[in-house]
C-alpha positions as CSV (number, residue, x, y, z in Angstrom):
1,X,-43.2,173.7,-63.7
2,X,-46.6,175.5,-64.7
3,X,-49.0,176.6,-62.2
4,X,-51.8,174.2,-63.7
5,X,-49.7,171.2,-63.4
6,X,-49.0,172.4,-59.9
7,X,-52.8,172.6,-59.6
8,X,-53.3,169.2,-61.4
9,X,-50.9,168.0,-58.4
10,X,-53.0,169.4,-55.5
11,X,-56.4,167.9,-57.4
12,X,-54.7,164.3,-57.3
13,X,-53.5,164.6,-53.8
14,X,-56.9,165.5,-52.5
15,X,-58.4,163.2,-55.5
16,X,-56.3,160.4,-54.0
17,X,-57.1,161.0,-50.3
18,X,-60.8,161.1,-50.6
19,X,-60.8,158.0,-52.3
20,X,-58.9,156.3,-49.8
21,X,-61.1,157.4,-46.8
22,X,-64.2,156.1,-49.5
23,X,-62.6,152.9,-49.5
24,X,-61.6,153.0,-46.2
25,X,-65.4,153.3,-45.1
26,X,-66.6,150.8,-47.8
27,X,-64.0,148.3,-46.2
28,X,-65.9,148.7,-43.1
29,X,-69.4,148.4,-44.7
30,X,-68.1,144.5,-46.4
31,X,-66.4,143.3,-43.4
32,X,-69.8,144.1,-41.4
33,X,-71.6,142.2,-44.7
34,X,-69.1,139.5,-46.2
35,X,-66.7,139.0,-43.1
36,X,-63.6,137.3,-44.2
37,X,-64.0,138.2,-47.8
38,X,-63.9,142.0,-47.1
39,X,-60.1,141.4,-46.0
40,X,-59.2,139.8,-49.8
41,X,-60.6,142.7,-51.5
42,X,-59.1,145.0,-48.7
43,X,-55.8,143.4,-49.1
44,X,-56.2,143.8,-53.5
45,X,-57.3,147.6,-53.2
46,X,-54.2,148.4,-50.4
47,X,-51.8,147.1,-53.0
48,X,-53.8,149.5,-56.0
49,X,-53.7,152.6,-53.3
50,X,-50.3,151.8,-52.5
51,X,-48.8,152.1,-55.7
52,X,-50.6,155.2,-56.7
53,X,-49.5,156.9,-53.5
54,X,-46.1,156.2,-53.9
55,X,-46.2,157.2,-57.4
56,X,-47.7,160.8,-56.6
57,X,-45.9,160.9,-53.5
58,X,-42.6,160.7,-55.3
59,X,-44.2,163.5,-58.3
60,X,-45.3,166.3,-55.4
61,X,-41.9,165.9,-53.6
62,X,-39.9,166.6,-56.6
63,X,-42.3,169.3,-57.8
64,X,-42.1,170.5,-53.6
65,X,-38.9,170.7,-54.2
66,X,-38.1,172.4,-56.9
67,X,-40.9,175.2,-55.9
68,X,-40.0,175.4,-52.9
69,X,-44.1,174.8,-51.9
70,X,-43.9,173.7,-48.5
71,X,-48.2,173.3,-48.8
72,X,-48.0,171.1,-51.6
73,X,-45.5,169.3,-49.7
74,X,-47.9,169.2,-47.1
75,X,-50.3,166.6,-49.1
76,X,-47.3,164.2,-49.1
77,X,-48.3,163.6,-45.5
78,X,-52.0,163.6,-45.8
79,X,-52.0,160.9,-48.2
80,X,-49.2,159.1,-46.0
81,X,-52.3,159.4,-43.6
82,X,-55.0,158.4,-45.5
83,X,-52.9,155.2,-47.1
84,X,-52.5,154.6,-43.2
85,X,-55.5,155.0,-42.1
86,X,-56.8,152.6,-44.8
87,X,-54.1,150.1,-43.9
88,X,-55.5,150.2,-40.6
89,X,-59.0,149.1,-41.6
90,X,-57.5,146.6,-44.4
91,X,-55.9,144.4,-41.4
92,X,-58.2,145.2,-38.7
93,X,-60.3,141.9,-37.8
């Protein structure tokens, strides 16, 4: 693999984690504003973030691999983090 795709996968790890702490901290925001509603919208976004994670999680494993990048492999657990973190928040009352 190229070294720009291997940079394109490092942009959409941290891409991916900073979106889920921003939507992490938004969830907080609409729970303190619409209550119960904040947890449908919570629940519909987990189920986006979810997906995506487990798509690029799957891409920067293989690419990990086959590089033998240990640090890329490293963002596999910081978006397992982040996608916990905003799990957390989702089903938090």
């Amino acid at each position: 693999m190229e070294k720009d795709e291997i940079r394109q996968l490092y942009w959409q790890a941290e891409e991916l984690c900073r979106e889920l702490e921003s939507a992490r901290e938004n969830l907080y925001v609409l729970r303190a504003e619409r209550g119960d509603e904040a947890q449908k919208i919570g629940l519909k976004n987990l189920s986006y973030y979810k997906k995506a994670a487990v798509a690029l999680i799957s891409e920067i494993a293989e690419v990990a691999e086959e590089e033998y990048d240990s640090e890329l492999m490293g963002w596999v657990t910081e978006i397992e983090e982040a996608l916990s973190s905003f799990e957390t928040e989702v089903y938090s009352e």
